[in-house]
C-alpha positions in Angstrom: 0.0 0.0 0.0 1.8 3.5 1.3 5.5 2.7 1.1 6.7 6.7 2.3 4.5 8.6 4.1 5.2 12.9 4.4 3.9 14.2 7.3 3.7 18.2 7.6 4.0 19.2 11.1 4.5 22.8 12.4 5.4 22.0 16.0 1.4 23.2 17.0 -0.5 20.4 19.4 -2.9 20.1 16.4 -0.4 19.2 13.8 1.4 16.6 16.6 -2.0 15.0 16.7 -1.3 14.4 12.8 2.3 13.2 13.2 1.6 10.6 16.3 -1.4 9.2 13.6 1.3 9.3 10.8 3.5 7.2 12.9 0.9 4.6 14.0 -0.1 4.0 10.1 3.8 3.5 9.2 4.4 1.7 11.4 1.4 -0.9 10.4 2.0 -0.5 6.8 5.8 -0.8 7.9 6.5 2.2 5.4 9.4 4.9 6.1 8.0 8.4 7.2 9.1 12.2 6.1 8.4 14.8 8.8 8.7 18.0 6.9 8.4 21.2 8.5 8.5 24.9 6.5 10.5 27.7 7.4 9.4 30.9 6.6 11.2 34.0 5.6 11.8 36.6 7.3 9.3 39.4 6.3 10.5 42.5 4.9 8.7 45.9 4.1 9.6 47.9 0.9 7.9 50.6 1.4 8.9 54.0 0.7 10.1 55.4 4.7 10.4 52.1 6.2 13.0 51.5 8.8 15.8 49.6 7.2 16.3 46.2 9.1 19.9 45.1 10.0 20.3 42.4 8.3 22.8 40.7 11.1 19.1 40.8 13.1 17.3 39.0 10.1 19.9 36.0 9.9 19.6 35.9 13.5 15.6 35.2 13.5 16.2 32.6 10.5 18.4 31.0 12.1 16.7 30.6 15.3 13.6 29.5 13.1 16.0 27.4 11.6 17.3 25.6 15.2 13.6 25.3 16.1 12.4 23.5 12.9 15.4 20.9 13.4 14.0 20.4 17.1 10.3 19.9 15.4 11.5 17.1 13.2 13.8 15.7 15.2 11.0 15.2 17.8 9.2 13.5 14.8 12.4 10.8 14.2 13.1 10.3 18.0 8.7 8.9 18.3 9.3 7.6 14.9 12.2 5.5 16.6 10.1 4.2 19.5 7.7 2.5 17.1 10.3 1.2 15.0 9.5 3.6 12.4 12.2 4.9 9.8 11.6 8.5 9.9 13.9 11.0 7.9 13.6 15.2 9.3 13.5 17.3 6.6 13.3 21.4 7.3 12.8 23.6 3.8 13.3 27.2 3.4 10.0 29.2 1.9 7.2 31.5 1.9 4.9 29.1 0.2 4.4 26.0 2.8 1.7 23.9 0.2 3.8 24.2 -2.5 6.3 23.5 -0.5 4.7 20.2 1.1 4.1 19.3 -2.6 7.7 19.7 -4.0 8.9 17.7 -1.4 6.3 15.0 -1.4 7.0 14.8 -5.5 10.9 14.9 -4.9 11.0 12.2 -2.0 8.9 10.0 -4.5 6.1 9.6 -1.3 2.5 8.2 -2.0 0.6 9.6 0.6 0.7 13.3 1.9 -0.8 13.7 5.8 -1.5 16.8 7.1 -4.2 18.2 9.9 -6.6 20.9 9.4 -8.3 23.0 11.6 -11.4 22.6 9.8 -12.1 26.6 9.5 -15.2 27.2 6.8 -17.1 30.3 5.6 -15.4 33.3 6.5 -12.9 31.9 8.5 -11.5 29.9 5.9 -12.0 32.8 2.9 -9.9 35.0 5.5 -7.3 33.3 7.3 -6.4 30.8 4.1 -6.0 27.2 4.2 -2.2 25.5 3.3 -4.2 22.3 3.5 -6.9 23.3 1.3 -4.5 24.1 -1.4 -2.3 20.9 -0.8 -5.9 19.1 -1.2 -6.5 20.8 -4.7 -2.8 21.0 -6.8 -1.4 17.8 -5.0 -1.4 14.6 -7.6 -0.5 12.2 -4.2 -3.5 11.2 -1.9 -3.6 13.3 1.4 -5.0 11.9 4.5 -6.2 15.4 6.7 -6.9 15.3 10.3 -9.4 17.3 11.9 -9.5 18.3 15.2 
């Protein structure tokens, strides 16, 4: 059936609810794992008067976002490795997280995307966006989504 598995996490106690439930299915398909988490940029304002940012300040922030996406995924292998699952922690650079999630899915040659959702509709959903609901639409692999 699955034989690699991606599993989107952002560190949040919803998105840990999707990686313990990505575990328990590789482990009883006995198929490795990808724990993939996004790093975003750091945002920067070019408008006319802004306050230039040092830029010494900017690498700082990325690379603390950096140290705390490795401590995500790692998280991710070390449960992984107490149900015998072969997890590999993968951290990627960009603005666009589904696209993102996507690439990397395509590129690791998995077969099944997992990913949780907060299960926002109307409003909510128009408003605040939806990196699932995206993934859902453009991604050619199957995605199992978690709701709360």
């Amino acid at each position: 059936m699955y034989k690699r598995i991606l599993v989107a996490t952002d560190g949040s106690e919803l998105s840990d609810k999707a990686v313990q439930s990505a575990i328990a299915l590789a482990a009883d398909l006995k198929a490795e794992l990808i724990a993939l988490k996004v790093v975003p940029y750091y945002p920067q304002s070019y408008f006319e008067g802004a306050a230039p940012i040092d830029t010494r300040a900017i690498a700082d922030v990325e690379k603390k976002w950096q140290e705390s996406a490795q401590q995500v995924v790692g998280a991710v292998v070390t449960a992984g490795a107490e149900r015998g699952v072969t997890v590999q922690g993968l951290t990627a650079k960009s603005d666009l997280v589904s696209e993102t999630v996507i690439k990397t899915a395509t590129a690791q040659n998995c077969d099944l995307i997992v990913m949780a959702s907060h299960g926002r509709n109307g409003l909510k959903r128009l408003l605040l966006g939806s990196e699932t609901q995206h993934v859902l639409t453009h991604s050619h692999i199957p995605v199992l989504v978690l709701r709360p």
